[in-house]
C-alpha positions as CSV (number, residue, x, y, z in Angstrom):
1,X,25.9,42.4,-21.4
2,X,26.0,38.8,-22.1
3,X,24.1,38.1,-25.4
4,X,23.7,34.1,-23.9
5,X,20.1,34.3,-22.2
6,X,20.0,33.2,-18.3
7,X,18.2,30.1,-17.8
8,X,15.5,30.4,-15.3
9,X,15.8,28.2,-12.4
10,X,13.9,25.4,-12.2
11,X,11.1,24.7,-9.2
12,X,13.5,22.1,-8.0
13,X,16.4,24.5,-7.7
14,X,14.6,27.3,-6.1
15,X,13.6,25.0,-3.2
16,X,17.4,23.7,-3.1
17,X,18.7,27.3,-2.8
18,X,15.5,28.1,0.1
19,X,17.0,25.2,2.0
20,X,21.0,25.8,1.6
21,X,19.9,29.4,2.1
22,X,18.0,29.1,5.7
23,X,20.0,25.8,6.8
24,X,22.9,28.6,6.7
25,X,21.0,31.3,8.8
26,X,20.3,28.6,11.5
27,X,23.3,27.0,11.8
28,X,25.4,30.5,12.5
29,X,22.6,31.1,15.1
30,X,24.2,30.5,18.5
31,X,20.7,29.9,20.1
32,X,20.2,27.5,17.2
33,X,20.9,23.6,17.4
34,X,20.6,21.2,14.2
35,X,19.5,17.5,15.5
36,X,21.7,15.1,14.8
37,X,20.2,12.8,12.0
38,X,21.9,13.2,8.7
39,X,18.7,12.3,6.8
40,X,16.8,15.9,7.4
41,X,17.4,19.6,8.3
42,X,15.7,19.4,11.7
43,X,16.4,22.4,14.2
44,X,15.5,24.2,17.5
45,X,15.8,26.7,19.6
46,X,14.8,26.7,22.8
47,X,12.8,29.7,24.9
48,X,12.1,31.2,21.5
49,X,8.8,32.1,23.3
50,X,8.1,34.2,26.4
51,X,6.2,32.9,29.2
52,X,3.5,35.9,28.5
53,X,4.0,35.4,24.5
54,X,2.7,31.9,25.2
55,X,-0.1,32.7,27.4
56,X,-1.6,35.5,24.7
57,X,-1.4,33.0,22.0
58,X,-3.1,30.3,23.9
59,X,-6.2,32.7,24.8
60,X,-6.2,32.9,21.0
61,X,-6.5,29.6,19.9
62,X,-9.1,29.2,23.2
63,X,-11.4,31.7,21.7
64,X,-11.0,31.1,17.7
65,X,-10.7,27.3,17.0
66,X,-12.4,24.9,15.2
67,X,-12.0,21.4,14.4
68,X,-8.8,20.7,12.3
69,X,-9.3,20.1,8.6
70,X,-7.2,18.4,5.7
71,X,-6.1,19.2,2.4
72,X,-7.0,15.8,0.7
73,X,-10.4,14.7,-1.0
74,X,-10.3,11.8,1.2
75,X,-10.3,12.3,4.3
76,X,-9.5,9.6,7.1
77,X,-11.8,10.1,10.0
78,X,-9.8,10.0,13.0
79,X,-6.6,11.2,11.3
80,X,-6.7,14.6,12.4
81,X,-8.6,15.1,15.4
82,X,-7.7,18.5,17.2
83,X,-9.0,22.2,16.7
84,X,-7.3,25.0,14.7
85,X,-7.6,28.6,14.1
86,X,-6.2,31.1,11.6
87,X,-4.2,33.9,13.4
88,X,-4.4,37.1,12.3
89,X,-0.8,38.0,11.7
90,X,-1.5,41.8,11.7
91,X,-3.2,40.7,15.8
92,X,-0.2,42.7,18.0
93,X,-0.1,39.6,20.3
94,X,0.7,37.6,16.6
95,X,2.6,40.0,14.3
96,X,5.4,40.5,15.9
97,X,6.2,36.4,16.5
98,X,5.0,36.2,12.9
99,X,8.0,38.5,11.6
100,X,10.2,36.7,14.3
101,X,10.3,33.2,12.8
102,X,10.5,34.6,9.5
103,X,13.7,36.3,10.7
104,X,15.1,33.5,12.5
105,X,14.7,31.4,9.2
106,X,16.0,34.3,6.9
107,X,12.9,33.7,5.0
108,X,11.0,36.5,3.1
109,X,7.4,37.5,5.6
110,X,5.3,37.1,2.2
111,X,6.6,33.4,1.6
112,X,4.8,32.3,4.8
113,X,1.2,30.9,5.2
114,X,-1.1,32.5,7.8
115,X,0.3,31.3,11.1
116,X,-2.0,28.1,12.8
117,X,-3.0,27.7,16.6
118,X,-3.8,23.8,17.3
119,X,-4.9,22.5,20.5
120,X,-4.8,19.0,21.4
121,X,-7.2,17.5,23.9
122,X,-6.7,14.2,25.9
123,X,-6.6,11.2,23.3
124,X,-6.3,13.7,20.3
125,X,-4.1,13.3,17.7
126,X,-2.9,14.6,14.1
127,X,-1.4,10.8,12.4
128,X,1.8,10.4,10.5
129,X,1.8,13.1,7.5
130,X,4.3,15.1,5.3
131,X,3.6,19.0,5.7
132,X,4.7,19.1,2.2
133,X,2.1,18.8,-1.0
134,X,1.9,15.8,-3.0
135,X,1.3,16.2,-6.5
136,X,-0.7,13.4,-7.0
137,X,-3.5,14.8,-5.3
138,X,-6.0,16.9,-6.5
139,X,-5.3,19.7,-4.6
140,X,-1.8,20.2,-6.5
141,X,-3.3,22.4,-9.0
142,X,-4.8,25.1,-6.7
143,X,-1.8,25.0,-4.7
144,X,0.9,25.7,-7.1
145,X,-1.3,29.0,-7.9
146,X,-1.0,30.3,-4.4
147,X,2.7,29.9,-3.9
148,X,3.7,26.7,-4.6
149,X,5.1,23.8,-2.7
150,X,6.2,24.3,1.0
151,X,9.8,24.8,1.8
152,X,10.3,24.8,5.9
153,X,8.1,24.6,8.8
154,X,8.3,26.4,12.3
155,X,6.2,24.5,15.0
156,X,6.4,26.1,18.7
157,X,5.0,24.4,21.5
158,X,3.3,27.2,23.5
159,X,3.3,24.6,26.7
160,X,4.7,22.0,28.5
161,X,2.1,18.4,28.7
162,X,1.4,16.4,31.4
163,X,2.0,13.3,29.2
164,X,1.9,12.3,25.6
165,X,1.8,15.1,23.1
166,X,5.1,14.6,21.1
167,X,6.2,14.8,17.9
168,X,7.1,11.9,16.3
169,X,9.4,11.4,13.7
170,X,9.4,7.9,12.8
171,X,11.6,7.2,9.5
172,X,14.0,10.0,11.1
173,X,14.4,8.5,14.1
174,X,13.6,11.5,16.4
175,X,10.8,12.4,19.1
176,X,10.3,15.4,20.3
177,X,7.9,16.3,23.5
178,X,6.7,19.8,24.2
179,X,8.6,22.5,26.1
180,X,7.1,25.5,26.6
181,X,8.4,28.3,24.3
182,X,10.2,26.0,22.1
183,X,10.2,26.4,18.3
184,X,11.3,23.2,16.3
185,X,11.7,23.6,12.2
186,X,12.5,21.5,10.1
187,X,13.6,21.4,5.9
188,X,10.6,19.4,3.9
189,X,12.5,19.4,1.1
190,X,15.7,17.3,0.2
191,X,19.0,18.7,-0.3
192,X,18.2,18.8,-4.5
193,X,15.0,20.5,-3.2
194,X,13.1,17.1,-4.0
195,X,10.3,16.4,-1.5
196,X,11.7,14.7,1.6
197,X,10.0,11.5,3.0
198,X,12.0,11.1,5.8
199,X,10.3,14.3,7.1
200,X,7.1,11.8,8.2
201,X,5.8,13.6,11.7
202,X,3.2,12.3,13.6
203,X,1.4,14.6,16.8
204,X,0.7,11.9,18.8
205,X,-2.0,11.2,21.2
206,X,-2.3,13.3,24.2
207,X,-2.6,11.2,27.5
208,X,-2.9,14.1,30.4
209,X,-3.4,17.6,29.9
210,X,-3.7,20.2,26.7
211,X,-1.5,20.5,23.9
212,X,-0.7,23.8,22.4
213,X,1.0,24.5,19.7
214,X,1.8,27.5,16.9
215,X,2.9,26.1,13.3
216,X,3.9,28.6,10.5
217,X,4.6,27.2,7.0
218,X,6.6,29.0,3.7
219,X,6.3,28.3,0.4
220,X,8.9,28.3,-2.0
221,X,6.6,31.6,-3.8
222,X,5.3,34.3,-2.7
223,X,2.0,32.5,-0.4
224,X,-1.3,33.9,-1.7
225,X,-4.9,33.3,0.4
C-alpha cells in the first residue's frame, strides 16, 4: 500500500470523466449518431421510442401538468410558457424508459433527476437557456446539496408537429425539429468538465399543433429530491 495519500478529484474532474465516460458509450452505439459540430457532445438516436411508449407518456403529461416553472429568483414572464409534470419513475408506463436512457448513457439510475413531461401549445415557448446551473445564482447553494451540477441531458420528442416546435441551438449552429420517438442528448459540460456555453437551446414557438416532449437530466452526484 502506497503511504502517498490519493488526491480526491476535483468537481471539475469528475464532470470531465462523466462526459469522456458517456461520450464513449454513445459513440460505440450503432443506433447512436454524434452531430457534427466540434463545439459540443450533441447525439441521437432515432425511434428510441415506440409508437405505444409515446402515446402512454403523452396521456401522462395530459392528465398531470402544470404550468412550467424556473429555477431563478427572477423570473422573465413569457420565458417559459409551457406545462410540466413530474413522472413518477417507479409508473410502469415510465420506469422502464427511465432505466433505458440511463442505460443508453452508461450513467448510474440514481444520478438522474425525476424524469419531466412538457407540452407545448400553439405560440408556446421555453427561450434560449443552459440546462446547466449557474453559480451565480442563488439557487447554487441548494443545488450543490442535492447532487450537484448537471452533467448530460436526454430530451425525446414523444411526436411529430405540424410546424414550429424545434430545438434551437443557436451558438452551436444546430436545429433540431421533433420526430416522434426520437431521443436527442447532449454533454452540458466542456471537455475539462467546465460548464459549456455553446450548449444555449431554445424550444421554440410552436406554430400548428402540440409539442410533446420527455427530458431527463443527471447530475454529476448522486440527485437527491
Amino acid at each position: 500500500m502506497s503511504i502517498f495519500a490519493r488526491k480526491p478529484k476535483t468537481t471539475s474532474k469528475l464532470r470531465e470523466a462523466a462526459g469522456t465516460h458517456t461520450a464513449r458509450a454513445l459513440d460505440a452505439n450503432p443506433a447512436v449518431t454524434r452531430v457534427g459540430v466540434e463545439t459540443a457532445q450533441i447525439y441521437y438516436h432515432a425511434g428510441f421510442l415506440s409508437p405505444e411508449q409515446c402515446d402512454g407518456l403523452i396521456a401522462l403529461i395530459d392528465a398531470n401538468n402544470r404550468p412550467s416553472t424556473l429555477l431563478s429568483d427572477r423570473p422573465d414572464v413569457g420565458f417559459r410558457t409551457s406545462h410540466s409534470c413530474d413522472m413518477n419513475r417507479y409508473d410502469p408506463a415510465v420506469q422502464p424508459i427511465d432505466e433505458a436512457i440511463a442505460r443508453l448513457l452508461d450513467i448510474a439510475p440514481e444520478r438522474g433527476e425525476t424524469m419531466q413531461g412538457q407540452r407545448y401549445a400553439p405560440g408556446q415557448q421555453f427561450r434560449a437557456h443552459h440546462d446547466y446551473f449557474h453559480e451565480s445564482e442563488s439557487y447554487w447553494e441548494k443545488v450543490k446539496v442535492h447532487g450537484g451540477q448537471r452533467t448530460w441531458t436526454a430530451m425525446i420528442y414523444l411526436n411529430d408537429v405540424e410546424d414550429g416546435g424545434a430545438t434551437w441551438f443557436p451558438h452551436a449552429g444546430i436545429k433540431v425539429a421533433p420526430r416522434r420517438g426520437m431521443l436527442l442528448a447532449w454533454n452540458n459540460m466542456k471537455l475539462d468538465g467546465s460548464p459549456n456555453e455553446m450548449t444555449l437551446h431554445e424550444g421554440m414557438p410552436v406554430v400548428e399543433g402540440v409539442k410533446y416532449i420527455i427530458t431527463k437530466w443527471f447530475r454529476e452526484g448522486n440527485w437527491v429530491n
